[in-house]
Residue frames as qw, qx, qy, qz and C-alpha x, y, z in Angstrom:
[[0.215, 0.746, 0.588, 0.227, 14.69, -19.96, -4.42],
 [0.285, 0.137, 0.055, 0.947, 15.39, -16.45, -5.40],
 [0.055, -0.769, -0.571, 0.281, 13.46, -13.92, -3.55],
 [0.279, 0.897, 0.282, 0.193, 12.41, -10.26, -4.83],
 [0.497, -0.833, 0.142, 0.198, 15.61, -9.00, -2.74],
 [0.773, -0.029, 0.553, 0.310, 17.82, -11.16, -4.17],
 [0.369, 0.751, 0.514, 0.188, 16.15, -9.86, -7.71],
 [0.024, 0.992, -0.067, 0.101, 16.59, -6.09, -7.23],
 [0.400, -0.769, 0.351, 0.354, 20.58, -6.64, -5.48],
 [0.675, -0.001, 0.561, 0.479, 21.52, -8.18, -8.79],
 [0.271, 0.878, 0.325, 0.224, 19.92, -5.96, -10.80],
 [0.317, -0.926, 0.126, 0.162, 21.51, -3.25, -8.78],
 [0.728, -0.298, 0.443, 0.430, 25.12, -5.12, -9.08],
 [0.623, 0.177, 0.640, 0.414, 24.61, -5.13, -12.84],
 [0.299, 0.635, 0.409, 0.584, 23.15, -2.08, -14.18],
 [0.291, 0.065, -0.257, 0.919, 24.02, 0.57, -11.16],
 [0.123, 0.369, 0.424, -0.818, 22.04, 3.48, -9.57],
 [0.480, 0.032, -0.422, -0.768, 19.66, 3.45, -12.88],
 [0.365, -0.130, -0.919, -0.076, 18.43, 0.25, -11.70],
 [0.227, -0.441, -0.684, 0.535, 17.49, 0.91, -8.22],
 [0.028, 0.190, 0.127, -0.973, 16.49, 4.61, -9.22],
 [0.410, 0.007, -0.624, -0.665, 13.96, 3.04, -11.74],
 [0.445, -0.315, -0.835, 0.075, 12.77, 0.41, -9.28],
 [0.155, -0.383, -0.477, 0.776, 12.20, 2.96, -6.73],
 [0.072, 0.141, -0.320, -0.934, 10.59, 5.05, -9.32],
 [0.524, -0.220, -0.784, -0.250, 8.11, 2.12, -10.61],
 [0.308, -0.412, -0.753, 0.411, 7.13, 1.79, -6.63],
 [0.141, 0.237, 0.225, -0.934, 6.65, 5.87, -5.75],
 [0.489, 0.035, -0.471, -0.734, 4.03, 5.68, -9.28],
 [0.498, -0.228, -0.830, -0.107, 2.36, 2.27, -7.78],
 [0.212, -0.410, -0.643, 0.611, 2.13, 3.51, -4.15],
 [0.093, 0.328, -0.013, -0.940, 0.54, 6.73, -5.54],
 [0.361, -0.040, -0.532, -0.765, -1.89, 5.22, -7.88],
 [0.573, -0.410, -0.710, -0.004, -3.24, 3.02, -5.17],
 [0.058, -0.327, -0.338, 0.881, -3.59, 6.24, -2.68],
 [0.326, 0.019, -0.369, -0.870, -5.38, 7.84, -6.06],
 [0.533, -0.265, -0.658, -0.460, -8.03, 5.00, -5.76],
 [0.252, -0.459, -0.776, 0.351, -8.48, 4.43, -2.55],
 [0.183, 0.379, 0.195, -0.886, -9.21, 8.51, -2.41],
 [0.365, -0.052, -0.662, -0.652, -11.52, 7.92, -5.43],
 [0.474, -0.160, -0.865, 0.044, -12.84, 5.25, -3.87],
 [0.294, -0.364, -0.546, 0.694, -13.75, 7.12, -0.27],
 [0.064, 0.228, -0.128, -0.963, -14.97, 10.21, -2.40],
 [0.497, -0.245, -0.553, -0.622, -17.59, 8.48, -4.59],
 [0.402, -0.302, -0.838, 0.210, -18.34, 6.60, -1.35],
 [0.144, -0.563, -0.518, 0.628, -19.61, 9.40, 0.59],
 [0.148, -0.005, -0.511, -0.846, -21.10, 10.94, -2.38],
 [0.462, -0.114, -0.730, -0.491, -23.46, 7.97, -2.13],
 [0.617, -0.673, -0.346, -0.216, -23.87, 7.35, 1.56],
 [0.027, 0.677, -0.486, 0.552, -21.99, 8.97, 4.22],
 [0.694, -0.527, 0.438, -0.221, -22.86, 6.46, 6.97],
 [0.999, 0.006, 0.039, -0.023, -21.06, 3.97, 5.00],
 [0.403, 0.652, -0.400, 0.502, -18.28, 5.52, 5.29],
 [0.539, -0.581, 0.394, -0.465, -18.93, 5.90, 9.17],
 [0.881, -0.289, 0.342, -0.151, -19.18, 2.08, 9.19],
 [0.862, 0.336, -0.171, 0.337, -16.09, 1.15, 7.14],
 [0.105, 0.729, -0.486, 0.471, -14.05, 3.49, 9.28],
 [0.658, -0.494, 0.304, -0.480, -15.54, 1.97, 12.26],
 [0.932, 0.323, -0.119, -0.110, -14.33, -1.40, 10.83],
 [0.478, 0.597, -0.359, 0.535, -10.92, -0.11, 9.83],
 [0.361, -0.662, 0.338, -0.563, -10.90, 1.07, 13.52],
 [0.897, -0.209, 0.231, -0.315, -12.03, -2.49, 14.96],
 [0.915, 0.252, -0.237, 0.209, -9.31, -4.39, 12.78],
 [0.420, 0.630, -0.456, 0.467, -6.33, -2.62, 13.91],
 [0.531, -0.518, 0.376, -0.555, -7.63, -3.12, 17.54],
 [0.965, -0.060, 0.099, -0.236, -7.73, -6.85, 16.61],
 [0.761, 0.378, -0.253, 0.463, -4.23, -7.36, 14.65],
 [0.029, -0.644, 0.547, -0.534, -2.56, -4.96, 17.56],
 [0.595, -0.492, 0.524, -0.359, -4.00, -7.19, 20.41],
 [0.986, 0.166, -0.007, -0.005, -3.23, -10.55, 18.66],
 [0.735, 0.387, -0.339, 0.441, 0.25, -9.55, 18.17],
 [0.324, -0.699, 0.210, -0.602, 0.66, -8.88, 21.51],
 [0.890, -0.324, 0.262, -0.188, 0.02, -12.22, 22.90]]
């Protein structure tokens, strides 16, 4: 089964540094519009209530403490 890796080195093979410069290109715009919303997202939030912001951080805070000590064991 052909994985997304796979995908992009053929690409690459076949149509050169446009390929990969475009794919890379496509990602920078995707990672950057999903920053844009999450700041959106965080902005109207504490518009509307600032302690929910407190308690989603606190959250955020509580997960990584959980996924760090899980991958640990």
């Amino acid at each position: 089964m052909d994985t997304f890796r796979d995908f992009l080195l053929r690409q690459g093979r076949r149509f050169g540094r446009a390929a990969w410069m475009f794919y890379a290109l496509v990602f920078l715009l995707a990672a950057t519009l999903l920053l844009g919303l999450v700041y959106l997202l965080f902005g109207w939030l504490i518009y509307v209530s600032p302690n929910a912001v407190l308690v989603l951080t606190g959250l955020l805070v509580i997960l990584i403490f959980y996924t760090q000590r899980r991958r640990r064991r």
